[in-house]
Structures are given as structure tokens and as C-alpha cells.
C-alpha positions in Angstrom: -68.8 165.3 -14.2 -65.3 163.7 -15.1 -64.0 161.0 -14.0 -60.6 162.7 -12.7 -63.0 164.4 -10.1 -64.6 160.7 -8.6 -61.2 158.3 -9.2 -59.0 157.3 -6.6 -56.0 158.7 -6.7 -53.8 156.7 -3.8 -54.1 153.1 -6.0 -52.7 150.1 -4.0 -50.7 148.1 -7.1 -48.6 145.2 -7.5 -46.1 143.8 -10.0 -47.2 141.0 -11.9 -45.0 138.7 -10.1 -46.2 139.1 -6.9 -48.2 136.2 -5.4 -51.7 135.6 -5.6 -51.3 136.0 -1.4 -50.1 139.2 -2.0 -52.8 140.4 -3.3 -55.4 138.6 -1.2 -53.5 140.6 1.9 -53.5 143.9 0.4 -56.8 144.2 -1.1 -58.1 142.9 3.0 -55.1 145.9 4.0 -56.6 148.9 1.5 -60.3 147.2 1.6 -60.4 147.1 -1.9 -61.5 144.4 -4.8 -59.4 145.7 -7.5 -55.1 145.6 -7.9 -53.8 146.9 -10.7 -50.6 145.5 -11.9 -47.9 147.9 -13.1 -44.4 146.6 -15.1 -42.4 149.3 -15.4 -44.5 151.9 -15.2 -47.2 150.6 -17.0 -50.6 149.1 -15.9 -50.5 145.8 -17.7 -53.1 143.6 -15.9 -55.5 144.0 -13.1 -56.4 141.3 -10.3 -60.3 141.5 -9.2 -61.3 139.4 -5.8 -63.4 137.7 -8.0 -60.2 136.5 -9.9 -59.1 135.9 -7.0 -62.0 133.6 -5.5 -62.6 131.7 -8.6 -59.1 130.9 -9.0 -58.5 130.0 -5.2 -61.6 127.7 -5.6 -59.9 125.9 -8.4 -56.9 125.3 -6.6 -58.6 123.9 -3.2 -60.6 121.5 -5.4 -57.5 120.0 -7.8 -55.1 120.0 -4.9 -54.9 118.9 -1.2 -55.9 121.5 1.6 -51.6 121.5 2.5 -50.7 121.7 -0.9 -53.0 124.0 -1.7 -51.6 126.6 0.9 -48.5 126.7 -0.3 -49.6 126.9 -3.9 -51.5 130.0 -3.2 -48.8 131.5 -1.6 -46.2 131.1 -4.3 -48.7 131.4 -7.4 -48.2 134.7 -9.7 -50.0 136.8 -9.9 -49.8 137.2 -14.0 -51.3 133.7 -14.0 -54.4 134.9 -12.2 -54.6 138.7 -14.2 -56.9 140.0 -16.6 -54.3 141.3 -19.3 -55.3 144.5 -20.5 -57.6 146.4 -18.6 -60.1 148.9 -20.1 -58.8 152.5 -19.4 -60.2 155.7 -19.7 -58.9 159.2 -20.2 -59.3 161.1 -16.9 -61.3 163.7 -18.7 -64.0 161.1 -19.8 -67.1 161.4 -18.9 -68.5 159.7 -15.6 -72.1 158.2 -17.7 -70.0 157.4 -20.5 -67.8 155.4 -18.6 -70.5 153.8 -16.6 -72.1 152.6 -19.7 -68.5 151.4 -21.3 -68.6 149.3 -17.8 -72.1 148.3 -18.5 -71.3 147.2 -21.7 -68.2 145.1 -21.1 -69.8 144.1 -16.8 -66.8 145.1 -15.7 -66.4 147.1 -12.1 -63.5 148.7 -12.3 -61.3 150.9 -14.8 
């Protein structure tokens, strides 16, 4: 099976300058844990809820509560990415991309 027959095709995506609130709102909108994040076209980062967590963690425990809030909200979202996120070719095989995840204990491509 290839992947092109299981991936979503409908991807919810943001630009690298949109707020780490931004994508803690549409990844609860699209119930999803992954955001890609596209610059002209291009995918150039992706944005995990785990990212997302670990990073909103760090923030509530070096800042106040108030100060925090309004950190998060204006924070962007290319300080919080994982720069170049492992693609595959649509025609790739599902195991073999399963064990390329494996390898690298990611959860999305």
C-alpha cells in the first residue's frame, strides 16, 4: 500500500509566523496534533502538541501566570517549530515509512 492512498489530503497549516495560540486553537478546531508550516509554498517546519506542551510548560514556569498569557499568544510560531520535517514521496511505501518513523520516533510525516 502507498502512502498517497492512507494521507490526509485536507492538511490544516500555518505560516511560521503565526502564534503559538494559533496553533493551540486550530489543532483543538481540526482535532489534530500535527501543523505544518508552509512559507511560500513550501512546508518548512512542523508544530507537534507535544512542541506545543513542552514549550507552554516552560513559559508558565519562567514567567508569571499574566505574563505568561500574553506571551503565548504573541509567541511565533518558528520559535516553537521543528525545522525540517521528514517527507516522503506519496508513492512510498506505507511499512517503509512506518519504520523511517520508527527509526527517527517521530509521528507524523
Amino acid at each position: 500500500m502507498e502512502i498517497n492512498e492512507i494521507m490526509q489530503r485536507d492538511v490544516a497549516a500555518l505560516d511560521p509566523s503565526s502564534s503559538l495560540l494559533d496553533a493551540v486553537d486550530l489543532m483543538h478546531e481540526r482535532g489534530v496534533r500535527h501543523i505544518p508550516l508552509i512559507r511560500a509554498g513550501e512546508v518548512v517546519g512542523i508544530v507537534s502538541d507535544r512542541d506545543v506542551r513542552c514549550y507552554m510548560t516552560d513559559i508558565f514556569e519562567q514567567l508569571q501566570e499574566k505574563t505568561a498569557g500574553a506571551y503565548k499568544k504573541s509567541l511565533p510560531l518558528s520559535q516553537v517549530m521543528q525545522a525540517k520535517p521528514l517527507a516522503v514521496d506519496p508513492a512510498a511505501d506505507v511499512l517503509d515509512v512506518i519504520d523511517v518513523m520508527l527509526e527517527n520516533k517521530i509521528g507524523a510525516v
